[in-house]
C-alpha positions as CSV (number, residue, x, y, z in Angstrom):
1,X,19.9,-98.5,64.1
2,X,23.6,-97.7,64.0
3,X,26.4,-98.2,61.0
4,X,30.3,-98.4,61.6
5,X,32.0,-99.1,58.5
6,X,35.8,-99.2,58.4
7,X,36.1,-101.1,54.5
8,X,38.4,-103.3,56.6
9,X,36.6,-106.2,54.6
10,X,34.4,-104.6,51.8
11,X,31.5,-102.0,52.5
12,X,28.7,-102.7,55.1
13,X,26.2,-105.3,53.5
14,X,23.2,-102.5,54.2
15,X,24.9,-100.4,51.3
16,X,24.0,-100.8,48.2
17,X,27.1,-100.4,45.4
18,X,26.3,-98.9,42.0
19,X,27.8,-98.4,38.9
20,X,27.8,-97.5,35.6
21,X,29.3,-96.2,32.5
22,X,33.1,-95.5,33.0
23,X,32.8,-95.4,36.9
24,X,34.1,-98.2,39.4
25,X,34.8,-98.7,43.3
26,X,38.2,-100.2,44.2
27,X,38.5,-101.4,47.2
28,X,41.7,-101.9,49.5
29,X,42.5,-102.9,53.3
30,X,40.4,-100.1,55.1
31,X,39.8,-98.1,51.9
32,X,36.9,-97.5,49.6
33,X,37.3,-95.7,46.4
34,X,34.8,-94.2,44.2
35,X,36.8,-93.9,40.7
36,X,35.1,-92.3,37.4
37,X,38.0,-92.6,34.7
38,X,37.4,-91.4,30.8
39,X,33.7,-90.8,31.1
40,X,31.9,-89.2,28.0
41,X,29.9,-86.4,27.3
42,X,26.2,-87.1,27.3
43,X,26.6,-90.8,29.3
44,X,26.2,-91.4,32.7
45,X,29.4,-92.4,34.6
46,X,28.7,-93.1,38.6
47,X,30.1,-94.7,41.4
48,X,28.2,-94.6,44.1
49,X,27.3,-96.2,47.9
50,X,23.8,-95.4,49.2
51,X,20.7,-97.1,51.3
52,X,18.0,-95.3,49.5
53,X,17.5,-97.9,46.6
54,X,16.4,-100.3,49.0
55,X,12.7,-98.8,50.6
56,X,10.5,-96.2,49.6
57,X,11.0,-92.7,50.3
58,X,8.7,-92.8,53.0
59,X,10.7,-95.5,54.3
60,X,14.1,-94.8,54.3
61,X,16.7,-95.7,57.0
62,X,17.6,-92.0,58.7
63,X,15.6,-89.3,60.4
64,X,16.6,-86.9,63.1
65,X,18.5,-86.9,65.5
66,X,21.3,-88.6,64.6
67,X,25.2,-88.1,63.4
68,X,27.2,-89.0,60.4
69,X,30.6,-89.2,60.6
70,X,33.7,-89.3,57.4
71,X,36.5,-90.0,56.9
72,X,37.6,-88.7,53.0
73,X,39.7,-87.5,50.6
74,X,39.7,-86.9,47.0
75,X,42.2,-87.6,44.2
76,X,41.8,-83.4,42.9
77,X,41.7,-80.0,44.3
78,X,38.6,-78.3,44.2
79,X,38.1,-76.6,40.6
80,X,40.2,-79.7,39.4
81,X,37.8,-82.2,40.2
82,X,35.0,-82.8,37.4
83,X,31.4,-83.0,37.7
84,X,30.2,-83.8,41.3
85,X,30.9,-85.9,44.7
86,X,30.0,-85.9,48.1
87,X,28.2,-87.3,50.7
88,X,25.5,-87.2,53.3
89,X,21.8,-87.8,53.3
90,X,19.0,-86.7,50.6
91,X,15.9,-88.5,49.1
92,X,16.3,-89.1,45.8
93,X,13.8,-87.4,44.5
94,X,14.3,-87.9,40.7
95,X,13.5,-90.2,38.2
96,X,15.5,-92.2,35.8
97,X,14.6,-89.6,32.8
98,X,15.1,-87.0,35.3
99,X,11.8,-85.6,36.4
100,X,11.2,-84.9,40.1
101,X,9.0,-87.2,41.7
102,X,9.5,-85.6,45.3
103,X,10.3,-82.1,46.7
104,X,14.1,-82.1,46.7
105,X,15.5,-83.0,50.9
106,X,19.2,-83.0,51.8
107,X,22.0,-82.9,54.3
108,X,25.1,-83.6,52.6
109,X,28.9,-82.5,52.0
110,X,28.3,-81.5,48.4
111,X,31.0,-81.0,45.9
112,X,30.2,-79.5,42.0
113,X,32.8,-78.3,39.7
114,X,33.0,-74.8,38.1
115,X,30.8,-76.5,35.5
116,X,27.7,-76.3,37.5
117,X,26.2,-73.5,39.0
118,X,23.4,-74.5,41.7
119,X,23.1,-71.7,43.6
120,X,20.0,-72.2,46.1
121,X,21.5,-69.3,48.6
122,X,21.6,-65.9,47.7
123,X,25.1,-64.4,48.0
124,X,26.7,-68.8,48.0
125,X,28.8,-69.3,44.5
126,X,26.8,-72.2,42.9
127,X,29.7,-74.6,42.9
128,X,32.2,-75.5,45.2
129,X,32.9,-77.7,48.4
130,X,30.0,-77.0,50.8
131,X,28.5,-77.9,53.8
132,X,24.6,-77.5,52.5
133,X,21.1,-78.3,53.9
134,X,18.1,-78.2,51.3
135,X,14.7,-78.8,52.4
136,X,11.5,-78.7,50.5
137,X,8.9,-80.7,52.6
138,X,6.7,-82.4,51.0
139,X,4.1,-81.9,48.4
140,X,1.4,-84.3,46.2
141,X,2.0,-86.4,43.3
142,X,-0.1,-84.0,40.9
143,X,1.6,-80.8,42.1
144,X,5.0,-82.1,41.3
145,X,3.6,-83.5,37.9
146,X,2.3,-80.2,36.9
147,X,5.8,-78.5,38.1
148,X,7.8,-80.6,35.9
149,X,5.7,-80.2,33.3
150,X,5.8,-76.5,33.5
151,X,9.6,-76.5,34.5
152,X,10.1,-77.7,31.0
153,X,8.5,-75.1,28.9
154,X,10.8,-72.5,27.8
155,X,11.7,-69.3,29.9
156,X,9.0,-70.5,32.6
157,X,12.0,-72.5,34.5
158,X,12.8,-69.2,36.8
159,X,9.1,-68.1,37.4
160,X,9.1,-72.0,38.8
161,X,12.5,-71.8,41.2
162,X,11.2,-68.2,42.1
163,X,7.8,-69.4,43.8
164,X,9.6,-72.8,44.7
165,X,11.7,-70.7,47.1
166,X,9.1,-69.1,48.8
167,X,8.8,-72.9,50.2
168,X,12.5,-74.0,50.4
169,X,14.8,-74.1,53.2
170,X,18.8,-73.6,52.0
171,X,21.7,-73.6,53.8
172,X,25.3,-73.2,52.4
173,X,28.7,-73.0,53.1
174,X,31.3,-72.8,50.9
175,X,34.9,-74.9,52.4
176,X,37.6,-73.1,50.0
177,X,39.8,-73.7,53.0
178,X,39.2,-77.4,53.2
179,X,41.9,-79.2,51.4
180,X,39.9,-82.2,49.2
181,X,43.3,-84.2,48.3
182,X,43.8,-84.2,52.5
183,X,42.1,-86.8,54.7
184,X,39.6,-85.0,57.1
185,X,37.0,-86.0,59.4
186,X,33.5,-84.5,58.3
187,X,31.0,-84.5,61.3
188,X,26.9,-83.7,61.0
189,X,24.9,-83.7,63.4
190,X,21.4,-83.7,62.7
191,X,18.2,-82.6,65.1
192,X,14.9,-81.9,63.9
193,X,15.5,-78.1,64.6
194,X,18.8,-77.9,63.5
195,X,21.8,-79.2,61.3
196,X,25.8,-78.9,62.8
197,X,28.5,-79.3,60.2
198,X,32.1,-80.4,61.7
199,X,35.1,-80.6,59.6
200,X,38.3,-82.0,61.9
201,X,36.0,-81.3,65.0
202,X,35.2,-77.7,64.2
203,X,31.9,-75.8,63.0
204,X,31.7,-74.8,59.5
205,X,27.9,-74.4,59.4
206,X,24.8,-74.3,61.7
207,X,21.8,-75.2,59.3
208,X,18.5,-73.8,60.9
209,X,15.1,-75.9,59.5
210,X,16.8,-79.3,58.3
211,X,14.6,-81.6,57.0
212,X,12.8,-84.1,59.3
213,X,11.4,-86.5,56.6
214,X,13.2,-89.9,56.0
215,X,16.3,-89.8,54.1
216,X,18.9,-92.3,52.7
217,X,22.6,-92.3,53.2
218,X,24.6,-91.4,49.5
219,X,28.2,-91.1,48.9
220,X,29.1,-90.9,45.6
221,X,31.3,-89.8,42.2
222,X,30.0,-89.0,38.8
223,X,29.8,-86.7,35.9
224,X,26.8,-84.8,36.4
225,X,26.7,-80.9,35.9
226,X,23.8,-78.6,36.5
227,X,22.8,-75.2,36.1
228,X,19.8,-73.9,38.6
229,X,18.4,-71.1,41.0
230,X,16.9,-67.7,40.8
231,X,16.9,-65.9,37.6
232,X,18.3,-68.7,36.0
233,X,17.0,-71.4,33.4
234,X,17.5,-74.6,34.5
235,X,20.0,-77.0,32.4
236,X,21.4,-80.5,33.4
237,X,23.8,-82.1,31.7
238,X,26.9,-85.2,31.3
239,X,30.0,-83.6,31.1
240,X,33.1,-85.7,29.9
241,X,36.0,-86.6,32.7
242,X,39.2,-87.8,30.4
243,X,40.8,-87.4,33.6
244,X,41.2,-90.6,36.5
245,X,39.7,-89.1,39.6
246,X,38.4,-90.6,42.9
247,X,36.8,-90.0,46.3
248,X,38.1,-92.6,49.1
249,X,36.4,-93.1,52.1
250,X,37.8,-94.8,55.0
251,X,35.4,-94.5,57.5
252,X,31.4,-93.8,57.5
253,X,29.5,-94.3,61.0
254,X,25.7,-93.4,61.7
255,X,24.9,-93.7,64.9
256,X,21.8,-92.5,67.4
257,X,22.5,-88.6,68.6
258,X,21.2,-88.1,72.5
């Protein structure tokens, strides 16, 4: 299976477009944009493009080896831009109400404003442009039941990322030299031993340990914040974007990797 979508007329019909609350995609002659404009605090606001709302996790579209290839820009700087954007690969593993239903999976250029503070690697500020790899495996329906019911009690939310990690494979890399507001081509190249990150042809991250179980394409915009990692207590939250902000995409391509 292979994708090459230039927005020349619309998105690919395999995506599936979402929104909601103040959020929108405007398209234009090779150009889709993912707009949030006026959100509020505490509401979801969302634009997004994915392939992961349309099989089961254990069915979704991508596994290794393969490469993704972008073409984006965004409408602020890094620090300026509110809540988060990105795109990439991950699972999906949360509910509507915002419990985890699967160990956590990505491959993804992630973007979270100063607001957040997910910092899975030590020494890797917790927000930021990054190149990042997260996998968690897989694990049984009861296990992540009794973790999210134990995430929630007070002060127990570090004991559970603590022991979580023990079982987690992160990879980070911060792009402060990456201009957002400038169109670049973003490159990964995914093997079942390894993840390559490209930005305008050149490595920004070699990602031992990817994650080899199925995974669904997501690019999106929205105005989530959250705060997680070791030693912290975990918070999530809607954070309000008066501001008219955007991530275009002008090209997204999947294809096999030899």
């Amino acid at each position: 299976m292979a994708i090459h979508d230039t927005f020349e007329n619309g998105a690919h019909p395999s995506w599936v477009r979402f929104c909601i609350g103040h959020a929108d995609l405007e398209r234009a002659p090779g150009v889709l944009r993912f707009v949030v404009d006026g959100a509020q605090a505490g509401q979801l606001s969302d634009a997004e493009l994915d392939d992961h709302r349309t099989a089961p996790r254990e069915r979704l579209a991508w596994r290794p080896p393969l490469r993704l290839t972008v073409r984006a820009r965004m409408s602020h700087r890094a620090g300026e831009m509110l809540g988060t954007a990105g795109f990439g690969f991950w699972n999906d593993p949360f509910d509507w109400v915002g419990n985890v239903q699967t160990p956590p999976n990505a491959l993804w250029f992630f973007y979270g404003s100063p607001h957040s503070d997910m910092a899975f690697v030590p020494g890797v500020r917790g927000h930021g442009w990054k190149a990042a790899t997260l996998n968690a495996g897989r694990a049984d329906k009861l296990t992540m039941a009794l973790g999210n019911f134990v995430f929630k009690l007070p002060g127990l939310s570090k004991l559970v990322f603590n022991l979580a990690q023990t079982r987690i494979h992160a990879h980070e890399k911060i792009l402060d030299d990456v201009a957002l507001t400038e169109w670049h081509v973003y490159r990964l190249d995914w093997r079942a031993q390894e993840a390559i990150f490209f930005v305008d042809e050149v490595p920004v991250l070699r990602a031992p340990h990817p994650p080899t179980v199925p995974l669904g394409f997501v690019a999106w915009v929205d105005n989530n914040a959250a705060t997680m990692g070791p030693g912290r207590d975990f918070d999530f939250q809607r954070i309000a974007v008066p501001q008219r902000q955007w991530l275009e995409l002008a090209r997204v391509q999947i294809e096999p990797l030899a």
